[in-house]
Every structure is written in C-alpha cells, then in structure tokens.
C-alpha positions in Angstrom: -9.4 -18.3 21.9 -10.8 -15.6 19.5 -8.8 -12.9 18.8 -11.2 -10.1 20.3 -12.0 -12.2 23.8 -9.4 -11.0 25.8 -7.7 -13.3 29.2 -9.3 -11.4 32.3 -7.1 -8.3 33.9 -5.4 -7.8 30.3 -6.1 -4.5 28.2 -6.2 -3.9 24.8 -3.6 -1.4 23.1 -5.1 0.5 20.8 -3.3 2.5 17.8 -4.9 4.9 16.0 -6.1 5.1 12.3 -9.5 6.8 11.0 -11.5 3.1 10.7 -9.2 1.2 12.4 -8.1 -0.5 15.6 -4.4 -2.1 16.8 -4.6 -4.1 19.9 -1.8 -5.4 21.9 -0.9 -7.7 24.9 -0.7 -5.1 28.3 2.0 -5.8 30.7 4.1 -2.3 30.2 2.6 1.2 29.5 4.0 3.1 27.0 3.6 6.5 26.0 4.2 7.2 22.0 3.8 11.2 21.3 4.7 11.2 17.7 5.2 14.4 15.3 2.3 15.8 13.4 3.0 17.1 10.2 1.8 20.8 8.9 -1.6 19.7 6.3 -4.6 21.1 6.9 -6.4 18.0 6.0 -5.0 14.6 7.1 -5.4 13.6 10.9 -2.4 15.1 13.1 -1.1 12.2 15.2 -1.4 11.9 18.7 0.0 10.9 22.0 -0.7 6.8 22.5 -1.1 4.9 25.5 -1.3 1.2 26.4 -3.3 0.6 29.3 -2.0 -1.8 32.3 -3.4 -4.7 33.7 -2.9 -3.6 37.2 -4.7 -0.9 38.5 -1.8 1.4 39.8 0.6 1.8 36.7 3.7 2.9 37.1 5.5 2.7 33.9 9.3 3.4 33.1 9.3 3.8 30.0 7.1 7.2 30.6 8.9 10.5 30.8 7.2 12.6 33.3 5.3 15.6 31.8 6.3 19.1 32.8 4.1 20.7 35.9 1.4 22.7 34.8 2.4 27.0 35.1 -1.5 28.0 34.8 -4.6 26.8 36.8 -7.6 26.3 35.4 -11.0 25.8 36.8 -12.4 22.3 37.8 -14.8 22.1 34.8 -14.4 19.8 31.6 -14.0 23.2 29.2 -10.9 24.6 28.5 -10.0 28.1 27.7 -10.8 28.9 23.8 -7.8 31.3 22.9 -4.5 29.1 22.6 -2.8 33.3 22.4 -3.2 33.4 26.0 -2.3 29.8 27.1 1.8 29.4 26.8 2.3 26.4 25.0 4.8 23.5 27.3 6.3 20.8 24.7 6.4 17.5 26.1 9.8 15.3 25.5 11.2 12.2 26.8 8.7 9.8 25.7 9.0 6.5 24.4 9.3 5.1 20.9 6.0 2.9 19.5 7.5 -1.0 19.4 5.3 -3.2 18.5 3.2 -2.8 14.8 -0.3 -2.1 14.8 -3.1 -4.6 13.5 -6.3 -3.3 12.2 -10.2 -4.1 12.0 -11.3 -4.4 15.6 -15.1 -4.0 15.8 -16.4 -1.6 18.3 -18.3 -3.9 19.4 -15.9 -6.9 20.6 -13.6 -3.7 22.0 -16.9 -2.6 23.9 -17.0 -6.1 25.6 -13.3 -5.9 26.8 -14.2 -2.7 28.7 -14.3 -3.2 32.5 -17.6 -2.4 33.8 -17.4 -0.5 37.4 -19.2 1.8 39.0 -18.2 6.1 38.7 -15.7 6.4 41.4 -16.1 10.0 43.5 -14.7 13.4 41.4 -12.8 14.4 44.5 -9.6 16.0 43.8 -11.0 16.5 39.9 -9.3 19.5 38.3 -8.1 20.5 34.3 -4.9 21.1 36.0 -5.1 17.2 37.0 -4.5 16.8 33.0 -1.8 19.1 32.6 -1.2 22.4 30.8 -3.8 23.0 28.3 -3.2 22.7 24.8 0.6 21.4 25.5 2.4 20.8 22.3 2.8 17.1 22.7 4.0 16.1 19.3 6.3 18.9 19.1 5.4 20.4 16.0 5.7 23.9 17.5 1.8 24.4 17.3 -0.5 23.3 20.2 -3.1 21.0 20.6 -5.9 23.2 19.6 -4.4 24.4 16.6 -3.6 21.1 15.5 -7.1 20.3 16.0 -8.6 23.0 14.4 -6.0 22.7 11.4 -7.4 18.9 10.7 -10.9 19.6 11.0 -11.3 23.2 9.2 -11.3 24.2 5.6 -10.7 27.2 4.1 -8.6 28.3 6.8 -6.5 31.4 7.2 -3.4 31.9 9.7 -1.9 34.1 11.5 1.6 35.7 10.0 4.7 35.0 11.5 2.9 31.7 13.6 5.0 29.2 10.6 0.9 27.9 10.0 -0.1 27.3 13.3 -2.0 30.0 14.7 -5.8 29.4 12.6 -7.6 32.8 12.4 -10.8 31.7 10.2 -11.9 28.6 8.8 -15.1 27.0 8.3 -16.6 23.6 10.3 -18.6 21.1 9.1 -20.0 20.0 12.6 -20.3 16.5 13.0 -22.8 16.8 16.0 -25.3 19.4 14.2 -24.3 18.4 10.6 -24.4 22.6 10.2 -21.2 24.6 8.5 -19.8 26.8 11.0 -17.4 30.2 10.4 -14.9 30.3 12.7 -13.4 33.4 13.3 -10.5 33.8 16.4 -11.5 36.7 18.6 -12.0 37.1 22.5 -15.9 37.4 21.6 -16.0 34.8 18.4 -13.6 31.6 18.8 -16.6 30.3 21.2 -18.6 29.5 17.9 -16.1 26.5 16.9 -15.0 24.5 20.1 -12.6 21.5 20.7 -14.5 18.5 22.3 -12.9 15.8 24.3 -15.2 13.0 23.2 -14.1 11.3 26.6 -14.5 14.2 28.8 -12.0 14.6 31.2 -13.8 14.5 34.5 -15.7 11.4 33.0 -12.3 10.1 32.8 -10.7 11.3 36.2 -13.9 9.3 37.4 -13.6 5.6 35.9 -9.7 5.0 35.7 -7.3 8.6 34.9 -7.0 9.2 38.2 -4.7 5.9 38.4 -2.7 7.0 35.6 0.4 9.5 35.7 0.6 13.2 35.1 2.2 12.4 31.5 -0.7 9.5 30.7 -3.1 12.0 31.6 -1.6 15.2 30.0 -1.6 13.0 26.5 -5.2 11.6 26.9 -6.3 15.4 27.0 -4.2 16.2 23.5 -4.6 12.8 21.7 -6.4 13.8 18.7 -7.9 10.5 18.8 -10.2 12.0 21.4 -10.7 15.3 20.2 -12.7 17.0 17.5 -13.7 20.5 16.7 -17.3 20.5 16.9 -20.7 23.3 17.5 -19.5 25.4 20.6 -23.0 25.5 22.5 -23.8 21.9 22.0 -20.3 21.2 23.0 -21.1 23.7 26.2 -24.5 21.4 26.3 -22.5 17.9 26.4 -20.2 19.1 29.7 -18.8 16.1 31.0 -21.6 13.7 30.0 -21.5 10.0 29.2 -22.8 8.0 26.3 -25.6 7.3 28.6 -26.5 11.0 29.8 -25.4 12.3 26.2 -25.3 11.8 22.8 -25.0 14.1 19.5 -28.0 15.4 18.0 -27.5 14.1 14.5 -28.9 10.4 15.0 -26.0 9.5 12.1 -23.2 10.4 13.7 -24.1 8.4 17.0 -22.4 5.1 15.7 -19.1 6.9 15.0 -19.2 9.0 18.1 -19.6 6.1 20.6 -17.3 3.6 18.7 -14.4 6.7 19.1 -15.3 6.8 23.0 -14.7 2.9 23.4 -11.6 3.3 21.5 -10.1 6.4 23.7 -11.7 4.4 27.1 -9.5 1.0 25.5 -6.9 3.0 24.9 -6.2 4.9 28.2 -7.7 1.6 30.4 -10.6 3.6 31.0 -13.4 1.4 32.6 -17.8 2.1 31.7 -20.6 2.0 33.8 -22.9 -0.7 33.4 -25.9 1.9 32.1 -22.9 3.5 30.0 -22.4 0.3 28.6 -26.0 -0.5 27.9 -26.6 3.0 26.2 -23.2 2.4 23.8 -24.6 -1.1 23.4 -27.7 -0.2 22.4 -26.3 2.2 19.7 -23.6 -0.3 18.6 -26.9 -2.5 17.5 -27.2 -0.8 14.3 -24.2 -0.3 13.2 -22.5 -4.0 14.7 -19.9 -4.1 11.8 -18.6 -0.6 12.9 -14.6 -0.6 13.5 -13.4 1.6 16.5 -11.5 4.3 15.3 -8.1 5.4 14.8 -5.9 7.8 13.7 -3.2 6.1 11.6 -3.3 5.9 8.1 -4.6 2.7 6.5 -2.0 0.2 5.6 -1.1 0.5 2.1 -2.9 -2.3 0.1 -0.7 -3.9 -2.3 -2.2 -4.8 -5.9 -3.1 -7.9 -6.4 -0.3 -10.3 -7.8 -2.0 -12.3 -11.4 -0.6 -15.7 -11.3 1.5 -16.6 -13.8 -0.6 -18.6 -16.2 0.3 -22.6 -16.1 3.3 -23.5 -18.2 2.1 -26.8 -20.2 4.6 -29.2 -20.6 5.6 -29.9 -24.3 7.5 -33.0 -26.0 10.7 -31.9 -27.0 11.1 -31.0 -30.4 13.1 -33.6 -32.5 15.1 -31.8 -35.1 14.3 -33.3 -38.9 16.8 -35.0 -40.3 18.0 -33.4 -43.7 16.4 -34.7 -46.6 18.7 -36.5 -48.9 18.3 -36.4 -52.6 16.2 -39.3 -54.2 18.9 -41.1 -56.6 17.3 -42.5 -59.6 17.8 -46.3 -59.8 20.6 -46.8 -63.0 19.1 -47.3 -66.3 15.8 -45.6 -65.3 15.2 -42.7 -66.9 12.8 -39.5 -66.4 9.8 -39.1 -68.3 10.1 -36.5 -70.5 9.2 -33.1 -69.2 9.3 -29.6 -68.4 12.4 -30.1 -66.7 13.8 -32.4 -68.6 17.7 -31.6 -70.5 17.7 -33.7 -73.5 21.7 -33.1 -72.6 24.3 -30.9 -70.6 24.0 -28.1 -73.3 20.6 -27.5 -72.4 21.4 -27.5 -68.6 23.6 -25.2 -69.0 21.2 -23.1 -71.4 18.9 -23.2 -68.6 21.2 -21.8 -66.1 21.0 -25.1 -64.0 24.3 -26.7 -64.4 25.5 -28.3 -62.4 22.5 -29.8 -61.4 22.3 -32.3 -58.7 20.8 -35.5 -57.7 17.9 -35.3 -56.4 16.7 -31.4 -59.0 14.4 -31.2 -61.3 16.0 -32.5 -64.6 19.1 -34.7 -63.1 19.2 -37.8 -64.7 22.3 -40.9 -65.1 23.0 -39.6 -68.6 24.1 -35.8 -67.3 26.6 -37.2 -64.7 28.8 -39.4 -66.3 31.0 -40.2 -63.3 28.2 -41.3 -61.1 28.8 -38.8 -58.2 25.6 -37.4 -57.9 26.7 -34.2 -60.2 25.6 -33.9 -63.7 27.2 -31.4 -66.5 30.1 -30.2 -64.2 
C-alpha cells in the first residue's frame, strides 16, 4: 500500500514543521500543547491534535480546557487587544509519543481529506473555541502575542510584560506582499491582524463541532493555523473557504491552501467537494508542494566518506643478512685502491681489523683463518 493512501475511516496525524508533514496511524487522540520559547523569529510551537477515526471522539488522554470567563460574539474575528482579554493557561495535556516523519505532499494529504457536505452553523459561537488568545503552551504570553512575536520584525515591547506584550513591529504581509507598521492602540492594532487560516466557523461546520472543548480551544491557538497578516483583507476573508476565498497575491496561494489541508488533517477536519476542487485546482501548480508544519527540520547529518578500500599486500619477507663473500684460499685480490700490501698499511689506513668480506681483506692479512685480518 503506498505510504500516503490511507485504509478508509483512518486519519492522518500531522506534526508540525515549516515544509513538513508527520502522519500517524488514528485510533487515540491526543493533545500535545508544548512550550514556545521567547525569539522573535523562529516559529512558537503549538497545540497538536491527532484526529480519530470515529466521528464522536472521546479521548482520555485529553485534559479538559478551562470554561471560557468572557463571551464573544458569533463571528470568526476575535478581539484585537490581548490587554483586555485575561489570558487562561491550559494544563493537563498529554505528552507527544510517537516521532514525527516528514515530506508528505499536500497533495496525497488533500486526497485523505473526507469529502462531506457543510453541516448547519447552529449553536456556532467564538466562545464554542474557548477563551481567546489562551496561553496554551504556557510561556506566560498568549496566543496573539506569540503570533505576532514570530511573524514581526523590528518589534518593540511593552516594560515589565518579560517580552510578551508587542507594542510596534513591522509585517511583511503574506496575503498583500505589502510591509505593514504595527502599532498597539485601541484605534491602530486593527492594521496588523491574526488570521486563522482555517476559520473557526468553517471549522465548527465540517468536523469541530465533534471534537472537545480542549481540541477545539487548541485548533484556535495552534500556530500552525495562524498568521499575522493585512487587517482589512483579513476582515475581507471572514470565514471563507478555499473555494469562496483565496489571498490576493497569486504566489502565496500554494502555501496558503497546502497549510489549510494540513490544519483540516490535523484536527480531522473534512472539505467540501467544490472546496476540494478549488484546493485541487491550486495544488496543480505547485504538485511537489509539502503541507506545512511547524517543527524544525530534522537535523541532516554530513555525509559519512567511505573509507577508501584497503588493498591486500603480500607480506613482507624480511632479507636475510648478507654474509661476507670469503675469498677462495690461495686467490688473491687484484691489486687496487683498497688493496694493503700488509697489516701495517691496514692499520695506516685506519681499517684494522678488517674483515672478510671489506674492501682490502685478503688470506695473507688473517693468518688464523677466522675471517679477521691484522687483529
């Protein structure tokens, strides 16, 4: 069976990392809200979810999230200034098991998607998704600080907030491809909004209303499905669907619906078939695209040389020690420039006692016969 064609009534689990896709076998749902740390630049983690197979989850493992203490209006925008909006850490969760795998294509995660019709929006409400902004990975800041921390530079916080409260900063919108000033204020923070790319009613409609308050209440944090983007075109999205809605910046289409198909995966979120179609269609040009995540890419070892091929070599054989030619008796050397006429001028020479087998020995200068001449 290939790897990204999935048995009927089981769901994907998807962790995040920017690129990247981890899918899993379904059969429990767990909830993994994991810390985020302080940077202003990498990704802050999020709250994951694996989806069950059956269509009324009721998970164990799943600590229920506090009730919400404000109300909010039934409408997919949520309020803009985290100041007034007390912030309700969520604890209890589980711990992330199983270790992710990476490289799933949009594309093959698009075709695991259930395709239903958009069940009614009765009983549809932001409190539905629990307290805004809740601080879910318990870093102290909430959601939309996080958010606007990871997708703002330049920023400037608030005193005495320990980096979480952003008072300026500037955007680079990925749906207008304009830069943006952000500046907090009752009558400014409008300019720079946080999206959910899934929007929450859209969700509440095709599968969140058969999740739990705690599923819910981390599908509307998980950074994996938010993104600071141009307030009025966010206010121009509302709860659309790939296929009512789609950024205006052709470019960014690809990377916009592969991050829907990976929250919708994710949460076991269905698509309607003309949702489908429109995500599809999009998909087309960009098949190779991987849907996103927000873990970190494994860390790529470097590459191992192999050890160059040891030749086998015939052993050595130590030379045997040359042994001094001895002149056969009566045979005498032909005169030369080594040659001692007698032991005197072997001695003269400084080469007494000379040896068989050196230039100059000869019978004459070793008397005895032992191979030593002019002892």
């Amino acid at each position: 069976m290939n790897k990204n064609q999935l048995p009927s009534g089981q769901n994907p689990r998807l962790v995040r990392k920017t690129g990247h896709l981890a899918m899993f076998g379904a059969g429990t749902l767990a909830l993994l809200l994991s810390g985020c740390g302080g940077s202003t630049s990498a990704a802050e983690p999020a709250a994951l979810l694996t989806p069950a197979a059956s269509a009324s989850p009721t998970p164990s493992a799943i600590a229920s999230a506090p009730s919400p203490t404000t109300s909010a209006a039934a409408t997919d925008m949520d309020p803009l200034d985290p100041d007034t909006v007390p912030v309700v850490t969520l604890s209890g969760v589980a711990s992330p098991k199983a270790q992710p795998a990476y490289g799933t294509k949009a594309l093959d995660l698009l075709a695991a998607l259930p395709v239903k019709g958009r069940a009614p929006k009765t009983g549809y409400g932001r409190t539905e998704f629990g307290q805004a902004w809740a601080d879910v990975d318990r870093n102290g800041c909430d959601t939309r600080n996080d958010i606007l921390k990871r997708d703002l530079t330049a920023i400037a916080f608030k005193a005495g907030t320990g980096d979480c409260l952003v008072l300026t900063g500037s955007l680079h919108d990925p749906y207008t491809a304009t830069a943006i000033a952000f500046t907090r204020g009752t009558s400014t923070s409008s300019a720079v909004q946080i999206d959910h790319v899934v929007a929450l009613s859209d969700a509440w409609q095709k599968g969140a209303q058969q999740l739990t308050l705690a599923q819910r209440t981390a599908l509307a944090n998980d950074p994996l499905n938010l993104l600071a983007v141009d307030g009025p075109t966010n206010q121009k999205k509302s709860d659309g669907d790939a296929a009512t809605w789609l950024p205006p910046v052709k470019a960014y289409r690809c990377d916009y619906v592969a991050r829907q198909i990976s929250v919708k995966a994710t949460y076991g979120l269905w698509v309607t078939q003309a949702e489908h179609d429109a995500m599809s269609t999009i998909l087309g040009d960009c098949a190779g695209a991987l849907a996103p995540t927000d873990q970190p890419d494994p860390v790529q070892p470097a590459p191992v040389q192999p050890p160059a091929p040891v030749i086998a070599q015939a052993p050595v054989q130590e030379a045997a020690p040359v042994q001094p030619a001895v002149p056969a008796p009566g045979v005498q050397p032909a005169p030369g420039p080594a040659y001692y006429a007698n032991c005197t001028a072997v001695r003269a020479a400084g080469a007494a006692p000379i040896r068989a087998g050196q230039p100059g020995y000869r019978d004459g200068l070793d008397r005895d016969g032992d191979g030593i001449g002019c002892e």
